[in-house]
N, C-alpha and C positions, 0 to 999 in steps of 0.2 A: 690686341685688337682695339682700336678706338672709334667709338660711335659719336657723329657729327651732330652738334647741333647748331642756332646761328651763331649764338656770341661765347658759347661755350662749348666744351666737349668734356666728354667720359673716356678715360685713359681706365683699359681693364677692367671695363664697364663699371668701374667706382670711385674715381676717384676727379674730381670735376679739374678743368683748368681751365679760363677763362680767355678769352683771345686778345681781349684789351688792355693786356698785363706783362710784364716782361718777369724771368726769375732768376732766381740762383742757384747754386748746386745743393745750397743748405736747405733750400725749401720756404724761400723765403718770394715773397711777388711785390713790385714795383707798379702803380698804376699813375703812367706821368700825365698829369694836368700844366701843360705849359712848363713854366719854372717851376713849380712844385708838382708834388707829388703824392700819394698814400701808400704806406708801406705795411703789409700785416704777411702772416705765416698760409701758406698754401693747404689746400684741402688735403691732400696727400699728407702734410704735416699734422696736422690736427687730428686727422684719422691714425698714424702711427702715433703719434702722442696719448691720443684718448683722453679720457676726462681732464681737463682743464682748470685746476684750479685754483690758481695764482699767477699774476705776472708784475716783476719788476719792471713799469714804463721806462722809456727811453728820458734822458735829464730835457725838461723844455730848455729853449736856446741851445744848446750844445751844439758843436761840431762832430759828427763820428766820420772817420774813414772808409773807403770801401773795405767792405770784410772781418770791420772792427764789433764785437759785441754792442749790441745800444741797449738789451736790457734781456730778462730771464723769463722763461713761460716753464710752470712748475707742473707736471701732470701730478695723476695718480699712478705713474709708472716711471716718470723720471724726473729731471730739469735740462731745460736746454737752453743755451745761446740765440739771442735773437741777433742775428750780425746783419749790419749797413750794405746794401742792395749796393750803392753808388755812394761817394763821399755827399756828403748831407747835413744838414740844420735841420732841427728840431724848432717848427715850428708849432704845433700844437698835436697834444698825447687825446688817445681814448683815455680819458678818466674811469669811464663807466668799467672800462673791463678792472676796475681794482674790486668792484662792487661783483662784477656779473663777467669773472675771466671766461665762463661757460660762452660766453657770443662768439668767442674763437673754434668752438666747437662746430654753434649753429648756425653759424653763416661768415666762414673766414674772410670771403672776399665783399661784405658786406656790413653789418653791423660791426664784426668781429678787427677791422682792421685799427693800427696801431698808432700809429703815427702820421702825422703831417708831414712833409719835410720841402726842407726848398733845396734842390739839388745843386749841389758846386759846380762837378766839373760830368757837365753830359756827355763828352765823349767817353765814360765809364758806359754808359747806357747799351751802346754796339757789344760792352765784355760780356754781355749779360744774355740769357738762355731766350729765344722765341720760343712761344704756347708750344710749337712742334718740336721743336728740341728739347722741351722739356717735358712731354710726355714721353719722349724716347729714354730723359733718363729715369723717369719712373719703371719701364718697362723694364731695364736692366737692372735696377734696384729691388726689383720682384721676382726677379728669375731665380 
């Protein structure tokens, strides 16, 4: 069941996805400003992850590929892979989350987000899941 709001919505009534964001199958959201971009982990992510309390940033300058690792988010339950939405440059990290990883917690697609990036090749962007397709695959991922 998903309940509407304007710029966002609640998938399973909890779990937020925001409509000005594109994502991945990893759980990972894409918000393009022109040629760049902000890249951080989805509510859905942070909520299966739970307490947050480390992450290895993504290398400033670097190139990553679509799908490729760009850096590590440590809970209190696992670690996991932060993988590249679209092939991308790093052009500037959240520093504050080495300080305060918890903002991935409380406001993923806000304070919480990760990266900068200026995206290479956008016709990657079409590979990539719409807010509605991607609550559908929360839905099956919860069944």
């Amino acid at each position: 069941m998903v309940s509407v709001m304007a710029e966002s919505f609640k998938v399973l009534g909890k779990y937020l996805v925001m409509r000005d964001r594109l994502y991945t199958k990893t759980h990972e959201w894409i918000k393009v400003l022109n040629d760049e971009a902000l890249v951080g982990i989805t509510d859905y992510a942070q909520q299966k992850l739970r307490n947050i309390v480390g992450i290895e940033l993504p290398e400033l300058g670097r190139r990553y590929g679509k799908g490729e690792s760009m850096g590590v988010i440590e809970s209190i339950k696992s670690v996991e892979d932060l993988y590249a939405p679209v092939t991308l440059e790093v052009l500037e990290v959240n520093r504050s989350l080495e300080d305060e990883p918890e903002k991935m917690n409380k406001d993923p697609y806000g304070d919480g987000w990760v990266a900068k990036v200026k995206i290479v090749n956008k016709d990657e962007l079409n590979e990539l899941l719409k807010p509605e397709d991607y609550a559908r695959l929360i839905e099956e991922e919860e069944k």
